[in-house]
VEXLUM-475769 format. One record per residue: residue in three letters; x, y, z of N, C-alpha, C in turn. Coordinates in steps of 0.1 Angstrom, whole numbers, plus 5000, padded with zeros to 4 digits. Layout:
<nodes>
ALAXYZXYZXYZ ...
</nodes>
This chain:
<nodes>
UNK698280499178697580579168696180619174 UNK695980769174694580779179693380729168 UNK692380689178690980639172689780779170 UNK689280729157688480799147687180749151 UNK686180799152684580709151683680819143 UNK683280809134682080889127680980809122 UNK679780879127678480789117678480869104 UNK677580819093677080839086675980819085 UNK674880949082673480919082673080889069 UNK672080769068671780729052670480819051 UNK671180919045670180989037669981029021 UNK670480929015670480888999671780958993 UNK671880958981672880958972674081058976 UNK675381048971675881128979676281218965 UNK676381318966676681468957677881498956 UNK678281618948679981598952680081728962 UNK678881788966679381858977679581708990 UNK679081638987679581548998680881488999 UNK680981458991682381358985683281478985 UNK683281588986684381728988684081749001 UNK683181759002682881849019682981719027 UNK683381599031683581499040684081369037 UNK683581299026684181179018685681179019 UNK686081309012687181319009688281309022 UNK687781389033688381369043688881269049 UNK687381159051687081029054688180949051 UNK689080969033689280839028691380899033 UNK691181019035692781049038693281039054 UNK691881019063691980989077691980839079 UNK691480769069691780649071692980579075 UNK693980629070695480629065696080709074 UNK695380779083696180849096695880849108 UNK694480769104693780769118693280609124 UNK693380529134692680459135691180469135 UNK690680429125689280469122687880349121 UNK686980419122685780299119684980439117 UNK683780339108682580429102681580369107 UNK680380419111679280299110678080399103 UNK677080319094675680399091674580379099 UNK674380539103673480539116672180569114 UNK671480369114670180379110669380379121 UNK669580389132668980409141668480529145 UNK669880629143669280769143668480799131 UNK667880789123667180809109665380779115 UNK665380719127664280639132663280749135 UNK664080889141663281019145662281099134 UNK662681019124661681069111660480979105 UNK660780889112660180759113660180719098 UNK661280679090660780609075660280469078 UNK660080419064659580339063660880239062 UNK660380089068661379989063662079969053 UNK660879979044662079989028662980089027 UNK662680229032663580329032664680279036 UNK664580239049665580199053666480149052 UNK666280029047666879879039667779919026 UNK666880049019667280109008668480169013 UNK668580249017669080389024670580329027 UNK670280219036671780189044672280129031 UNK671879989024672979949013673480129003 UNK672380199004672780308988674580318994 UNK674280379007675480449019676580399021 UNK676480259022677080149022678380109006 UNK677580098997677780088985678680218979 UNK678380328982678480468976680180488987 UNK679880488997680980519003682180409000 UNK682180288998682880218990682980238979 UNK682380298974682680338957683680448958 UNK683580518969684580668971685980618968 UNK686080498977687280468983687280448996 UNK686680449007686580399018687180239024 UNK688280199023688680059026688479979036 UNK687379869034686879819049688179729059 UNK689079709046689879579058691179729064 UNK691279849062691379939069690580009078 UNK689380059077688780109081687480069082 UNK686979979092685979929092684479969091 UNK683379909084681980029080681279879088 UNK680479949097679279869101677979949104 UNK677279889102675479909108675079929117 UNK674880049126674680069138674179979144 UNK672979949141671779829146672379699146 UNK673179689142673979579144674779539158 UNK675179659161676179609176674879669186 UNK674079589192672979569202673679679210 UNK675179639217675379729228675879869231 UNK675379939218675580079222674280119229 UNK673080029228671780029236671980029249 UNK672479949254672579929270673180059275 UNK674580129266675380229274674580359270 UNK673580379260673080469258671780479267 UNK671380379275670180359283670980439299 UNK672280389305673080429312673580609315 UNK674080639298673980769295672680839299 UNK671680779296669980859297669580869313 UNK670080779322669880759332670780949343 UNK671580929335672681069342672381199332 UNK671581169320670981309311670081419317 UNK669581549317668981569325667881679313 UNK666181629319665381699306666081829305 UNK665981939312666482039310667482069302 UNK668981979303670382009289669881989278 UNK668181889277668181799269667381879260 UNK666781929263665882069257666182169254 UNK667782229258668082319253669182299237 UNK669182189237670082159231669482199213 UNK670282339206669982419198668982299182 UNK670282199178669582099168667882059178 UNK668082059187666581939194665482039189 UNK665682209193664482319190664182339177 UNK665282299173664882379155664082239152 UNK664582109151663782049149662281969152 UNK662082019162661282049175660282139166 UNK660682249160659982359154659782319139 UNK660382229135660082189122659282109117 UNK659181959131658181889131657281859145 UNK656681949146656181969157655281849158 UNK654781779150653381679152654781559155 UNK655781539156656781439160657981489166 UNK657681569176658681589188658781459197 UNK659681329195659581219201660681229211 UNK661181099218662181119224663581089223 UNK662880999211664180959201664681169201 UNK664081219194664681349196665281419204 UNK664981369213665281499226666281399231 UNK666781269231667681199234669081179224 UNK668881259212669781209204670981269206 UNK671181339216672281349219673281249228 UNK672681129235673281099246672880959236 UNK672380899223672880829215673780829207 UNK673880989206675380979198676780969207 UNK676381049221677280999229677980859233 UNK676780799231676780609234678180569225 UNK677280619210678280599200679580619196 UNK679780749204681280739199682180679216 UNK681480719229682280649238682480529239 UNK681380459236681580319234683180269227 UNK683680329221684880299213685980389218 UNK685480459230686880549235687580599224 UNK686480689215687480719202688080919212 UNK689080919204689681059205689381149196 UNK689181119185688781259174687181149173 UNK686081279163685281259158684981359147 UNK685581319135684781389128683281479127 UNK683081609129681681629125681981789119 UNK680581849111680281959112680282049124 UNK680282199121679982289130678082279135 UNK677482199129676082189135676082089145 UNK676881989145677181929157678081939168 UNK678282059170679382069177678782069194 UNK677382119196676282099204676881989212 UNK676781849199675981729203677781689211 UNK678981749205679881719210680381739226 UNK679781859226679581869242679281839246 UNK677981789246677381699255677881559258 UNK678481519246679081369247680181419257 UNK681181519258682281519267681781549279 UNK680081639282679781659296679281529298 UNK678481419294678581289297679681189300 UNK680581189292681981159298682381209311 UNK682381309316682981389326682281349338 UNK680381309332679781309349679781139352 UNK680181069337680080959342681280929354 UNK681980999347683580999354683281039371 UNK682781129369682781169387681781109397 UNK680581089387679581009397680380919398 UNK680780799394681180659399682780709398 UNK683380789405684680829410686080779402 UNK685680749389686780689382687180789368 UNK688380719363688680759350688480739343 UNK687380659336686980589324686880629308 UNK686280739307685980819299686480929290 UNK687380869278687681019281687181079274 UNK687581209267686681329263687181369251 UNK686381329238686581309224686281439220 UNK687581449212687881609202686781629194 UNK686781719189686181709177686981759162 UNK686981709156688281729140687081779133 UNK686981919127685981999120686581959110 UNK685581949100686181939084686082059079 UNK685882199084686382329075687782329075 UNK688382259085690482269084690582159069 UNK689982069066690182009052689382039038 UNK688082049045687181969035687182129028 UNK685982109012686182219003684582269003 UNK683882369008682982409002682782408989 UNK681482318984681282288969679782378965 UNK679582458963678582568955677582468950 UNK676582498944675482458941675082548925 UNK674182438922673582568907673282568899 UNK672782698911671182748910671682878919 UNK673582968913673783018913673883108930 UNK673383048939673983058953673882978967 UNK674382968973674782868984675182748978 UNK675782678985676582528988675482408982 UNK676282338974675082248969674782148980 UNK673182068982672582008987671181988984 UNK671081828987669781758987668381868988 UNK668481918994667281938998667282088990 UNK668182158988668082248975668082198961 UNK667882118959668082088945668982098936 UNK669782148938671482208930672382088930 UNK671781968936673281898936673481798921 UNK674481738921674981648907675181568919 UNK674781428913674881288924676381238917 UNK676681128925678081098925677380968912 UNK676180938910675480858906674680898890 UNK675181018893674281078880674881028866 UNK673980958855674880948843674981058834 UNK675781058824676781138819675381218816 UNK674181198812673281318801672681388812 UNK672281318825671681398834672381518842 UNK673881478841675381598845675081678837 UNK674881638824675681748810674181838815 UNK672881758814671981868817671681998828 UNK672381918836672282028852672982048846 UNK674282088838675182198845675182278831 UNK674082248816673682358813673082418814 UNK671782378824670782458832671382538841 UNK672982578846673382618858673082778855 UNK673182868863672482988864673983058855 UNK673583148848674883268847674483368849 UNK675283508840674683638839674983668822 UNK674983778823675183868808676783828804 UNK677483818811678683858808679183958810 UNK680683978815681484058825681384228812 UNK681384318819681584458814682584558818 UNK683884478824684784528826685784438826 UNK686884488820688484398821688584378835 UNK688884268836689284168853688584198864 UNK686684258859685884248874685784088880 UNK685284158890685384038902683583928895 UNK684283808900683283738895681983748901 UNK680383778901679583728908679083598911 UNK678483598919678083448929677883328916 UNK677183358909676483228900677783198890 UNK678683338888679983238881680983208888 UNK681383268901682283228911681583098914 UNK680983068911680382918917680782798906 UNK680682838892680982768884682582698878 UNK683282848885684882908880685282778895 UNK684382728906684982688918684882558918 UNK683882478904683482368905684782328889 UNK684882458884685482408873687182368883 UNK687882458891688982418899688782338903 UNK687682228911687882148919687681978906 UNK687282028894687481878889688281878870 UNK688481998873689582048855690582038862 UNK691682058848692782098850693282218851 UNK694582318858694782408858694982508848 UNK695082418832694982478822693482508818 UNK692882418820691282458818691182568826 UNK690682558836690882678847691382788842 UNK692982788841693482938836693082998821 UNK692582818811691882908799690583008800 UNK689382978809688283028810688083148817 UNK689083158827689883238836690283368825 UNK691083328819691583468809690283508799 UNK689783398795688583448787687383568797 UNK687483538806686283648816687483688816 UNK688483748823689283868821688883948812 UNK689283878794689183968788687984008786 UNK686883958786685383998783685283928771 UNK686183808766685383708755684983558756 UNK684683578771684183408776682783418769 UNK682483258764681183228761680783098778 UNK680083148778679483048787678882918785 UNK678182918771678382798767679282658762 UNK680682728760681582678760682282598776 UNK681782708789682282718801681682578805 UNK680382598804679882438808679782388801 UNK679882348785680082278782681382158786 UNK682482218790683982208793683282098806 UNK682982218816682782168831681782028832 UNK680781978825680281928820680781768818 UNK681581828809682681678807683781648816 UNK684181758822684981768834684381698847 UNK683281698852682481648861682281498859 UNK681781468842681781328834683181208844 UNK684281288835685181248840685381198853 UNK685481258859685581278875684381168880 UNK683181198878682181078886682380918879 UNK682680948864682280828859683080638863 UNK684380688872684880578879684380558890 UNK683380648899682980638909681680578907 UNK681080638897679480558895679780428890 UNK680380388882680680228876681080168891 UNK682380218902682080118913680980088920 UNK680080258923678680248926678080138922 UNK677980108907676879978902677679868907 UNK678979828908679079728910678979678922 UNK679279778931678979718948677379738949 UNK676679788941675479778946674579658941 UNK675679598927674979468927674879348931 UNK676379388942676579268944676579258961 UNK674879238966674679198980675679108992 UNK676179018984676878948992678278988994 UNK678679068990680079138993679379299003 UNK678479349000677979459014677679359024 UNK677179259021676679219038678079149042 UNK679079069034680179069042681079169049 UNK680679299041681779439052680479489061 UNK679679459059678379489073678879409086 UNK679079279077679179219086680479179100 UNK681579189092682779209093683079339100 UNK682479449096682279579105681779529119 UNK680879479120679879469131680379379140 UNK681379279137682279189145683079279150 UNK683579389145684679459147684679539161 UNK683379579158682779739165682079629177 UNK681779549177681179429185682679399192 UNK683679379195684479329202684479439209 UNK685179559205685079669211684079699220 UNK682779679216681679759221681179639240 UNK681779519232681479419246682079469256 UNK683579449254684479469260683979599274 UNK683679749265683479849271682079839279 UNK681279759275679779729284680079689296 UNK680979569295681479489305681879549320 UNK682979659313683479699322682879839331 UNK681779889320680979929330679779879336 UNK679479749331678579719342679079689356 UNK680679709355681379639368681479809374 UNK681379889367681680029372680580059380 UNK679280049376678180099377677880009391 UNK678079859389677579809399676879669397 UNK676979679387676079529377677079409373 UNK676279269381677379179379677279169360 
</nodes>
């Protein structure tokens, strides 16, 4: 069975553009993939939060993604900072990195240009940490976006020179499995682009039922359609896409004919979608509270992860310290 490795960065609640656009992937690759997750709080360090963030951040991530459905005694979830030795092979990686790939590398400039008073080197190295991370486990696929596809090159030109400096096979050179062949673009709204954090459009997987019903009758519309069966604009194609991805097909085809004919109310529309959404989050947020109350069941799949990704991760140190030259 080929091996899976993806981090997750804890960067708070997850949305349902998340839980559509990757979650979902996550919990059907489980089951086809030999897989491990880990939450990568190490990489989060380039922003420098605060400890509590931190502490906060990883259980939310932790918690939430088990609430999805993520199964740890299938699919293992550990703590990056937990397995010490993706340090040593990422110190090794840095040694064969060269400033120049390391600077061009398109994520390092933009965010280079974003926080200019904290261009560190945690930045300009995160690519040959993420490399650490997924070679370390000789995985074959890695889940990511098309904004990492950069960082995936680099992990396979790292593979490749480790491979020829010290004249061996060791390494091999991890695919990358995009989630646009699965996953669903989920809209936002506030009537355009994709929802996300940092736009404000998102509905948390966490949100209870009054704070849903309110976003999504604040969501943008228009006047209402002025011709039998025009094409939808953005802010209701957005609505019509969130109502398919959590109604039924009869919902769907009833609101569907109503804009056809030109006698949809919109307030009926989200009101519908509204409860539709209810639906849909409200088994995920009740797991949410329960795994997040209860500490001693996350630190045993922290932990249990971290044994896991720890056998692996020894093993592979080992044998290149004997590659490299180090007893």
């Amino acid at each position: 069975m080929e091996r899976v490795i993806s981090g997750i960065r804890p960067t708070g609640n997850l949305h349902l553009g998340n839980y559509f656009g990757a979650v979902k992937s996550f919990i059907e690759m489980q089951h086809q993939y030999e897989c491990m997750f880990f939450i990568a709080d190490w990489h989060s360090l380039t922003t420098h939060p605060t400890p509590e963030n931190i502490r906060q951040s990883v259980k939310t991530i932790l918690a939430e993604y088990l609430a999805c459905g993520i199964d740890p005694e299938v699919a293992p979830i550990y703590i990056q900072s937990d397995v010490k030795d993706v340090l040593e092979l990422y110190l090794y990686l840095n040694m064969n990195a060269y400033l120049g790939e390391l600077e061009r590398v398109t994520s390092f400039k933009e965010k280079a240009r974003k926080q200019p008073d904290n261009v560190n080197a945690g930045l300009l190295t995160y690519p040959t940490l993420m490399a650490a991370d997924i070679l370390m486990h000789k995985a074959d696929k890695v889940p990511v976006g098309k904004d990492q596809e950069q960082n995936m090159e680099m992990a396979r030109l790292f593979a490749r020179r480790f491979n020829r400096i010290y004249n061996v096979e060791y390494f091999k050179e991890p695919e990358s499995f995009h989630f646009n062949k699965t996953a669903v673009k989920v809209p936002g709204l506030n009537g355009t682009g994709k929802m996300g954090k940092s736009e404000g459009n998102a509905i948390y997987l966490c949100d209870d039922e009054a704070t849903i019903r309110k976003k999504v009758m604040r969501a943008v519309t228009d006047a209402g359609p002025t011709m039998l069966n025009q094409e939808k604009p953005e802010p209701i194609a957005n609505l019509f896409s969130l109502l398919e991805l959590v109604s039924t097909k009869e919902t769907y085809d009833y609101f569907n004919d109503q804009y056809n004919n030109m006698s949809i109310r919109y307030g009926d529309l989200k009101k519908q979608l509204a409860e539709d959404i209810n639906a849909f989050c409200a088994p995920i947020r009740e797991r949410i509270l329960q795994f997040s109350a209860d500490d001693d069941y996350l630190r045993r799949v922290a932990t249990d992860g971290a044994e896991k990704a720890h056998a692996r991760a020894e093993k592979t140190i080992k044998e290149v310290r004997q590659i490299i030259g180090f007893k």
